[in-house]
Backbone atoms as SQL, in Angstrom:
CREATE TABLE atoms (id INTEGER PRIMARY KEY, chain TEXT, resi INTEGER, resn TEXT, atom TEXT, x REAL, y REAL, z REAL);
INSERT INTO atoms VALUES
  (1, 'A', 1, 'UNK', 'N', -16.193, -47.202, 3.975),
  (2, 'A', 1, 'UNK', 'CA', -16.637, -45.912, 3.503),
  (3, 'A', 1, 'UNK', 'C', -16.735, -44.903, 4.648),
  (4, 'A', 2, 'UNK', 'N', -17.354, -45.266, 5.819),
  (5, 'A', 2, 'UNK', 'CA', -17.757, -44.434, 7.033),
  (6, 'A', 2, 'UNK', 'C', -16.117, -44.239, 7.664),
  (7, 'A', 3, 'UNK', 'N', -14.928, -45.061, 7.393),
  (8, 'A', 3, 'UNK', 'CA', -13.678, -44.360, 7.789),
  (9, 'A', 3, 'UNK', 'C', -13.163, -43.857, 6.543),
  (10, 'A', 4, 'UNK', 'N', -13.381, -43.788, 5.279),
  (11, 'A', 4, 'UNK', 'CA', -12.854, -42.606, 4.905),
  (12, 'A', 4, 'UNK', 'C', -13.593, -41.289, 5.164),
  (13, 'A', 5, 'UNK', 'N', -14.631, -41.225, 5.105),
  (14, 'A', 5, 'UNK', 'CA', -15.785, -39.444, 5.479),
  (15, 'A', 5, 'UNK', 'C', -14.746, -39.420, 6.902),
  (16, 'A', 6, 'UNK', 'N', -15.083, -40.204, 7.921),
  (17, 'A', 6, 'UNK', 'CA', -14.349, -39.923, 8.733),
  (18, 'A', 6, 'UNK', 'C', -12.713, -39.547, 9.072),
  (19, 'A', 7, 'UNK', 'N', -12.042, -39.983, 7.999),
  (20, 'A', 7, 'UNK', 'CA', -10.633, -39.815, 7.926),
  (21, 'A', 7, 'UNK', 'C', -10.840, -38.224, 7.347),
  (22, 'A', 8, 'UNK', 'N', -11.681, -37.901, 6.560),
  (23, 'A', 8, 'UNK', 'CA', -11.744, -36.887, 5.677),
  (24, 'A', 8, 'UNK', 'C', -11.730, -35.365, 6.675),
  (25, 'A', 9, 'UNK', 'N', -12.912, -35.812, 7.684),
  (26, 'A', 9, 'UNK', 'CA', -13.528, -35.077, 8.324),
  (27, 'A', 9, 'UNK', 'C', -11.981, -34.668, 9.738),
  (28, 'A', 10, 'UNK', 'N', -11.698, -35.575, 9.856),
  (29, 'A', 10, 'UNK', 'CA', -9.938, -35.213, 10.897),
  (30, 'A', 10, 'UNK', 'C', -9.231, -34.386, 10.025),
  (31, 'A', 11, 'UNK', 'N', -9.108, -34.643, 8.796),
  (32, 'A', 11, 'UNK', 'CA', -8.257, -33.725, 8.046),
  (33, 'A', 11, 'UNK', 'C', -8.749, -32.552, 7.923),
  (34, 'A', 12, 'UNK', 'N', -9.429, -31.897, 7.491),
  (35, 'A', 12, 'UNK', 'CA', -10.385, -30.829, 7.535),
  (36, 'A', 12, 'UNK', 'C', -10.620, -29.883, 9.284),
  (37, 'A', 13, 'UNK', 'N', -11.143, -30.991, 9.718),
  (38, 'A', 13, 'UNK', 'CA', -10.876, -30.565, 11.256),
  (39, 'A', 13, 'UNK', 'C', -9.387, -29.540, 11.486),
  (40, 'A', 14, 'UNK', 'N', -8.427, -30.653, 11.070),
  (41, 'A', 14, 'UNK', 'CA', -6.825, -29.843, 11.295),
  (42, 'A', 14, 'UNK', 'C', -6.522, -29.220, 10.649),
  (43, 'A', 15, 'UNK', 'N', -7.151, -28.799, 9.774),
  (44, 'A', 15, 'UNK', 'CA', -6.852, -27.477, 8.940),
  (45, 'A', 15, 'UNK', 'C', -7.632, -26.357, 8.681),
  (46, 'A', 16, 'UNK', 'N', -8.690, -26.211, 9.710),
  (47, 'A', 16, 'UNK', 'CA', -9.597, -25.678, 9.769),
  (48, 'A', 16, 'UNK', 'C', -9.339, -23.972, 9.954),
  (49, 'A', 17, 'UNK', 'N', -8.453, -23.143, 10.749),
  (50, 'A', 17, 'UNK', 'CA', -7.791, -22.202, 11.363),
  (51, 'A', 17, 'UNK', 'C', -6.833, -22.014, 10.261),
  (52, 'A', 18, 'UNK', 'N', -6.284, -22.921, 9.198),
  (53, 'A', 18, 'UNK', 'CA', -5.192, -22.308, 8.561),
  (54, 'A', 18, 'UNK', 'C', -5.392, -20.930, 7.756),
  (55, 'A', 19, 'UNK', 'N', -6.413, -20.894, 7.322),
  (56, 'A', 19, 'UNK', 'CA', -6.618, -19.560, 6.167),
  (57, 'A', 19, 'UNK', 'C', -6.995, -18.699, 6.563),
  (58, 'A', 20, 'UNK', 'N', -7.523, -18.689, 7.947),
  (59, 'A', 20, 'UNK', 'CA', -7.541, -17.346, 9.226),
  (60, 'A', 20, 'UNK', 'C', -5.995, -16.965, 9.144),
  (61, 'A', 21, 'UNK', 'N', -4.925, -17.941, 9.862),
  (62, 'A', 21, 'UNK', 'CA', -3.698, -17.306, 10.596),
  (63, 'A', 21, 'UNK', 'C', -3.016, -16.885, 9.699),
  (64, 'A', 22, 'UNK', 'N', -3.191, -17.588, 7.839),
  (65, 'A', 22, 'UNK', 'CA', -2.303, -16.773, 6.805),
  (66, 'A', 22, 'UNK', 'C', -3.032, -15.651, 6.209),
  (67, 'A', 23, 'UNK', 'N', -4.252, -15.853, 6.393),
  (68, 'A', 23, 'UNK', 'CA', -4.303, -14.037, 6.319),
  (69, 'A', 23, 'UNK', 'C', -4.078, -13.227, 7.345),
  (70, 'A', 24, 'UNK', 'N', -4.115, -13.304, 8.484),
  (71, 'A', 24, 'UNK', 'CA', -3.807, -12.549, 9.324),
  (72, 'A', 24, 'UNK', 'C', -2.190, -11.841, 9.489),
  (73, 'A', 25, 'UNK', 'N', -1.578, -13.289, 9.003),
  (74, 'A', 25, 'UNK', 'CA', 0.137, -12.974, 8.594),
  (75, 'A', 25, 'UNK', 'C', 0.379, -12.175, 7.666),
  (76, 'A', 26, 'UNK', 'N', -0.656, -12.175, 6.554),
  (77, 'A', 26, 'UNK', 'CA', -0.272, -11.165, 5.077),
  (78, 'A', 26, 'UNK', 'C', -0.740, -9.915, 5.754),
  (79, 'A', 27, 'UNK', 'N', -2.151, -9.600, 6.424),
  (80, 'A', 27, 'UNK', 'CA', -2.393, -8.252, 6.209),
  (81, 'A', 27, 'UNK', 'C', -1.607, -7.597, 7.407),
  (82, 'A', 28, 'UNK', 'N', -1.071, -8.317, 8.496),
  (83, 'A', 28, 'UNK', 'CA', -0.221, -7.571, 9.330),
  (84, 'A', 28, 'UNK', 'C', 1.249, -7.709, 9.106),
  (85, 'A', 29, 'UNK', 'N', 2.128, -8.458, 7.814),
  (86, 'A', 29, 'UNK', 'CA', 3.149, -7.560, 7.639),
  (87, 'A', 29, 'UNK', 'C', 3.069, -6.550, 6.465),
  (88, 'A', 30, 'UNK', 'N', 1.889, -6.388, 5.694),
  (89, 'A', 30, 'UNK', 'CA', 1.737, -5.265, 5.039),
  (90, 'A', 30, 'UNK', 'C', 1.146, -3.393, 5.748),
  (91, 'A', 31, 'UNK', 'N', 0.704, -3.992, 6.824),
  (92, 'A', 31, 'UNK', 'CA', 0.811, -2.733, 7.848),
  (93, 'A', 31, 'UNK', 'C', 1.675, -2.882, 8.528),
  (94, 'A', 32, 'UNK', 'N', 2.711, -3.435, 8.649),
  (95, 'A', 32, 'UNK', 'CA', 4.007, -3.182, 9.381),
  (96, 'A', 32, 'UNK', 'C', 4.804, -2.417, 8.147),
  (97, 'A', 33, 'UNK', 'N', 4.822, -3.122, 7.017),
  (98, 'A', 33, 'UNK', 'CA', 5.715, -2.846, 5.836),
  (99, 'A', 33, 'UNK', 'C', 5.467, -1.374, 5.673),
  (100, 'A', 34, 'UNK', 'N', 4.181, -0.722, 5.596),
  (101, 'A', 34, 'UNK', 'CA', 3.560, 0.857, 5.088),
  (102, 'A', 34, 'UNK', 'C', 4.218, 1.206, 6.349),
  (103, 'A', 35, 'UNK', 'N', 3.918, 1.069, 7.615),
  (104, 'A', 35, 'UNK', 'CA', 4.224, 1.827, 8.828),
  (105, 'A', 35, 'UNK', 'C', 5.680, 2.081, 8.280),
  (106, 'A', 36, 'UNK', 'N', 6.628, 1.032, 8.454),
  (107, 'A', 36, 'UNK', 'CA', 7.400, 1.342, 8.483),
  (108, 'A', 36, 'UNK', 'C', 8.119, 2.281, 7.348),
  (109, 'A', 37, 'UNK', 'N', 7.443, 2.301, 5.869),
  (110, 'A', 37, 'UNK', 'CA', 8.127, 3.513, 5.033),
  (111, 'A', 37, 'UNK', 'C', 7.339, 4.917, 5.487),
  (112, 'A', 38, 'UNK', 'N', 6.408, 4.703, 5.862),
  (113, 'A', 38, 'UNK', 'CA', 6.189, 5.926, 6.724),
  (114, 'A', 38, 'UNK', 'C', 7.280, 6.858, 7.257),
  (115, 'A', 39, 'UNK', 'N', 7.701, 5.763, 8.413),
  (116, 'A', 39, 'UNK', 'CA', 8.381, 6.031, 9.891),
  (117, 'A', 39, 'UNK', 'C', 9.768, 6.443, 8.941),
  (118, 'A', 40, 'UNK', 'N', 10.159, 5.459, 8.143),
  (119, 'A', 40, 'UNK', 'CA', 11.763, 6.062, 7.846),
  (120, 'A', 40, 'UNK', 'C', 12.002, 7.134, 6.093),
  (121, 'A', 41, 'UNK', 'N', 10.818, 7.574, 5.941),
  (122, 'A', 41, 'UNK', 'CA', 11.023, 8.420, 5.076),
  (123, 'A', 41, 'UNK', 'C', 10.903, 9.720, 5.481),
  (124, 'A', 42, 'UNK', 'N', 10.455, 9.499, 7.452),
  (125, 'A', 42, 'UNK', 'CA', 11.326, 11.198, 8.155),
  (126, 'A', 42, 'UNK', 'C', 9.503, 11.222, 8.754),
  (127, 'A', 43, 'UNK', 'N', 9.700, 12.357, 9.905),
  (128, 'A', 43, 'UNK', 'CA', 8.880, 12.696, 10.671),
  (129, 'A', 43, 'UNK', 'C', 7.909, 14.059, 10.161),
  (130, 'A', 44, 'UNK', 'N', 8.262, 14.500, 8.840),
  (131, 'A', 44, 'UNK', 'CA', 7.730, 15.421, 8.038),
  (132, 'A', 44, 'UNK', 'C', 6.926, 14.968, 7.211),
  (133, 'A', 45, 'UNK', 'N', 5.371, 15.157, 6.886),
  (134, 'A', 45, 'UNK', 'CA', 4.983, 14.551, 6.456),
  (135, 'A', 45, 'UNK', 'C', 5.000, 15.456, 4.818),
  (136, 'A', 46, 'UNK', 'N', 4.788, 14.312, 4.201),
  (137, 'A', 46, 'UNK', 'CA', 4.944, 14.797, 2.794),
  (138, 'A', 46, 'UNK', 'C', 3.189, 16.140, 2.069),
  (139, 'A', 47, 'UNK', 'N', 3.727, 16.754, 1.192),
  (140, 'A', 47, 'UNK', 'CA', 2.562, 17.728, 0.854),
  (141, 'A', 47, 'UNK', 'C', 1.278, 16.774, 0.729),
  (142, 'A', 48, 'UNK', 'N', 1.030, 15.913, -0.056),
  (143, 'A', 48, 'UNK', 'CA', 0.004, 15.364, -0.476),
  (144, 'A', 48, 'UNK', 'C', -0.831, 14.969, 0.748),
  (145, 'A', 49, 'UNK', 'N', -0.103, 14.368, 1.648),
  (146, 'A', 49, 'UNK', 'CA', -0.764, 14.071, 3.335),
  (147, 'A', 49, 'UNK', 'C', -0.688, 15.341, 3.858),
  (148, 'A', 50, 'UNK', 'N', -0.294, 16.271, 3.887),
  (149, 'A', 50, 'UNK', 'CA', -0.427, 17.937, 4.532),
  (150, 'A', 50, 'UNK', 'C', -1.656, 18.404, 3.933),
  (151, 'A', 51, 'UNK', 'N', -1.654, 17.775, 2.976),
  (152, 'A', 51, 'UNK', 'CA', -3.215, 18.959, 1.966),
  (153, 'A', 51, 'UNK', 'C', -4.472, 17.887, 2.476),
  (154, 'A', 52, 'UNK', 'N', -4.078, 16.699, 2.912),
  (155, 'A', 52, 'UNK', 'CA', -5.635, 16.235, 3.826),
  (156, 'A', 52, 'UNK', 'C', -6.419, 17.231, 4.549),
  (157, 'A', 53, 'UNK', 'N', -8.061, 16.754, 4.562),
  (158, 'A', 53, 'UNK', 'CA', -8.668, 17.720, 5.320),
  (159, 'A', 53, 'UNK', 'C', -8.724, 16.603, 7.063),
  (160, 'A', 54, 'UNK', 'N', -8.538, 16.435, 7.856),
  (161, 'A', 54, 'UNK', 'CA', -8.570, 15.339, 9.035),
  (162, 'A', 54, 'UNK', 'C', -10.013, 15.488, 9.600),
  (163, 'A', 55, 'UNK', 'N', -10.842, 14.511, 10.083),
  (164, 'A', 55, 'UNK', 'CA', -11.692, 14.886, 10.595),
  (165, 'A', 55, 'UNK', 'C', -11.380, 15.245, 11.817),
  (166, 'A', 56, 'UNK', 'N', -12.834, 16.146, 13.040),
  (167, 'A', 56, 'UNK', 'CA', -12.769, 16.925, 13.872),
  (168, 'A', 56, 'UNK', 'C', -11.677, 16.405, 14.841),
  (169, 'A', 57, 'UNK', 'N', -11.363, 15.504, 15.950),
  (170, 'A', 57, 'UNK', 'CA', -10.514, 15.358, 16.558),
  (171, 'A', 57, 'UNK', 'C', -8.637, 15.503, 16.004),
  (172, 'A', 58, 'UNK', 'N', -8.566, 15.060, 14.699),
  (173, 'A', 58, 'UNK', 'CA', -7.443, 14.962, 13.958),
  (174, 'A', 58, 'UNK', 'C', -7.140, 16.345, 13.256),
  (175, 'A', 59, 'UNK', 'N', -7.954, 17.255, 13.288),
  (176, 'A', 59, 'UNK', 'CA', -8.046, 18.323, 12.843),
  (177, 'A', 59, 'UNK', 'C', -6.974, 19.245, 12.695),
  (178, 'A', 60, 'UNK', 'N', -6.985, 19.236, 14.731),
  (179, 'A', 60, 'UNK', 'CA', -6.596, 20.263, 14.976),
  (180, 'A', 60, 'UNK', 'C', -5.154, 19.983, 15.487),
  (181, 'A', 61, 'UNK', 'N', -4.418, 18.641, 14.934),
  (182, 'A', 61, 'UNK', 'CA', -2.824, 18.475, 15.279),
  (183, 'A', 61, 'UNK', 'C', -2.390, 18.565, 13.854),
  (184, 'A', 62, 'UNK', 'N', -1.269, 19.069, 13.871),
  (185, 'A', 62, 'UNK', 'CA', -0.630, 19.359, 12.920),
  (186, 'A', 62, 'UNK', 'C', -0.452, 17.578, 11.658),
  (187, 'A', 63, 'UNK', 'N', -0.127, 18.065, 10.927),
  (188, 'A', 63, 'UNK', 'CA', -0.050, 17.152, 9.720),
  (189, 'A', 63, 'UNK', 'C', 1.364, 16.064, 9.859),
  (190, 'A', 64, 'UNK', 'N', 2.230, 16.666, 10.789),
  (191, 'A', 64, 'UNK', 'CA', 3.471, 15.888, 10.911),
  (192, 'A', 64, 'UNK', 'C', 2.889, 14.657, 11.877),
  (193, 'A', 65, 'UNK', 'N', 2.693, 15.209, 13.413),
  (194, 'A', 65, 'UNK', 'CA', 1.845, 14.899, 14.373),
  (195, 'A', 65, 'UNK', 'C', 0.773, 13.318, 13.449),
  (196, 'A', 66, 'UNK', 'N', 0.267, 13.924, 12.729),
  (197, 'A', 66, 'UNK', 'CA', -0.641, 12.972, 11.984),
  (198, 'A', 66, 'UNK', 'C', 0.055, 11.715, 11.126),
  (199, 'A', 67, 'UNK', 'N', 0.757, 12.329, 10.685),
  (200, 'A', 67, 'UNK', 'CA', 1.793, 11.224, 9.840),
  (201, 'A', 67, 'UNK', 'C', 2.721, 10.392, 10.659),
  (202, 'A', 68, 'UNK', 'N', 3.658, 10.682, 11.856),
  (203, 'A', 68, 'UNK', 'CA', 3.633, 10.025, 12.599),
  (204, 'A', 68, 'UNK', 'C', 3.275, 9.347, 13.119),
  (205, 'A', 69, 'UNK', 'N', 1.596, 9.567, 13.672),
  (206, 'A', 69, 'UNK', 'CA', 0.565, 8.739, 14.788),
  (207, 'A', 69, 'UNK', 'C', 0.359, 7.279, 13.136),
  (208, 'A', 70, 'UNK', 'N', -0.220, 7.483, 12.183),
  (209, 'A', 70, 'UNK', 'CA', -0.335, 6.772, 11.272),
  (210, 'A', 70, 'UNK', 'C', 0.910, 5.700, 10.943),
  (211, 'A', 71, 'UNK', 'N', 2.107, 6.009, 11.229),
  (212, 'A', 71, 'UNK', 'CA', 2.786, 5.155, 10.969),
  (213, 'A', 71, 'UNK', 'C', 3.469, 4.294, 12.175),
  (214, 'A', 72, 'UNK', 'N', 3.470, 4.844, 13.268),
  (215, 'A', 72, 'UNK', 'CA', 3.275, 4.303, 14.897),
  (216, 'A', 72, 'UNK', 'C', 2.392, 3.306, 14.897),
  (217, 'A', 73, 'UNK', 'N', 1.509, 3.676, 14.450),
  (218, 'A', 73, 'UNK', 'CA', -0.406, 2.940, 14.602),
  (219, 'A', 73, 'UNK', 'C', -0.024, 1.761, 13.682),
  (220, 'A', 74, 'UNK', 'N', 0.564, 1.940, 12.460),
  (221, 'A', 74, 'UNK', 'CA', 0.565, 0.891, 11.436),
  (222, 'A', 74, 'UNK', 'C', 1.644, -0.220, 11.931),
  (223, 'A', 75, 'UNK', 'N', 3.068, 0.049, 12.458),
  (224, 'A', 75, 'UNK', 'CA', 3.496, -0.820, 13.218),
  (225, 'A', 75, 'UNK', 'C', 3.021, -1.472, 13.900),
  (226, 'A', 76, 'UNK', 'N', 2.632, -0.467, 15.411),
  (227, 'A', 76, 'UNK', 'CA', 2.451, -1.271, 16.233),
  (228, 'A', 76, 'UNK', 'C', 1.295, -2.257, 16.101),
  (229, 'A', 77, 'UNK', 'N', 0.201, -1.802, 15.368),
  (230, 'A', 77, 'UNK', 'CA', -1.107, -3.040, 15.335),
  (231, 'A', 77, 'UNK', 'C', -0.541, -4.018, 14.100),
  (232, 'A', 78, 'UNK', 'N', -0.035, -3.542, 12.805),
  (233, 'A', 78, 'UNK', 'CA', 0.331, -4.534, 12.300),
  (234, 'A', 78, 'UNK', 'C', 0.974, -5.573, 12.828),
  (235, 'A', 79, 'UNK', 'N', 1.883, -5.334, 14.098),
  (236, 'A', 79, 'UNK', 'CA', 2.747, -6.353, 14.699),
  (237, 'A', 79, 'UNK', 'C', 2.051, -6.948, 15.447),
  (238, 'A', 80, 'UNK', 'N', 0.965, -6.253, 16.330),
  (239, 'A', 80, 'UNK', 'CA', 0.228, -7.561, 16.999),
  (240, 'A', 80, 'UNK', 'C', -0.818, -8.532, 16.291),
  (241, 'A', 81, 'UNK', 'N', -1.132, -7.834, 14.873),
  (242, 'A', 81, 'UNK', 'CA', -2.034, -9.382, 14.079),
  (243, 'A', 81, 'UNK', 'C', -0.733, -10.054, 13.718),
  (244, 'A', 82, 'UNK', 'N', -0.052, -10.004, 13.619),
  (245, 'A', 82, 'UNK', 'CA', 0.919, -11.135, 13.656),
  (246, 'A', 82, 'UNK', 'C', 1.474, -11.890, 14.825),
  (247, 'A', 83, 'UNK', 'N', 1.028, -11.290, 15.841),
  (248, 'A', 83, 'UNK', 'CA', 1.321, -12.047, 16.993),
  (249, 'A', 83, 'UNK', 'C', 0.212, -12.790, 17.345);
């Protein structure tokens, strides 16, 4: 009995990290995936993201500027939770 709990307890042990690294895999190629229709549907950002109000630092760059940095941002960090 005390080697199966124990057989139980190795298995568990080795699979302990798995449901961390596959979520980490889903939610960083779904911010790669957005970044990237961002990035290739053009450097203009569309009206609906132009009519945002940005808070104070984001304010005061233009709306393209903004849509860009957002889809830069969504790549590049999406790609490192996957790394």
């Amino acid at each position: 009995m005390n080697s199966l709990l124990s057989l139980r307890g190795k298995a568990l042990e080795a699979f302990d990290g798995v449901g961390l690294v596959l979520l980490r895999l889903w939610a960083g190629q779904e911010f790669v995936l957005a970044g990237y229709t961002k990035l290739s549907s053009g450097i203009h950002a569309p009206e609906w993201f132009a009519g945002l109000s940005f808070p104070f630092p984001l304010g005061f760059l233009p709306a393209d500027v903004n849509w860009l940095a957002a889809g830069l941002g969504e790549v590049v960090l999406g790609s490192a939770l996957v790394l």
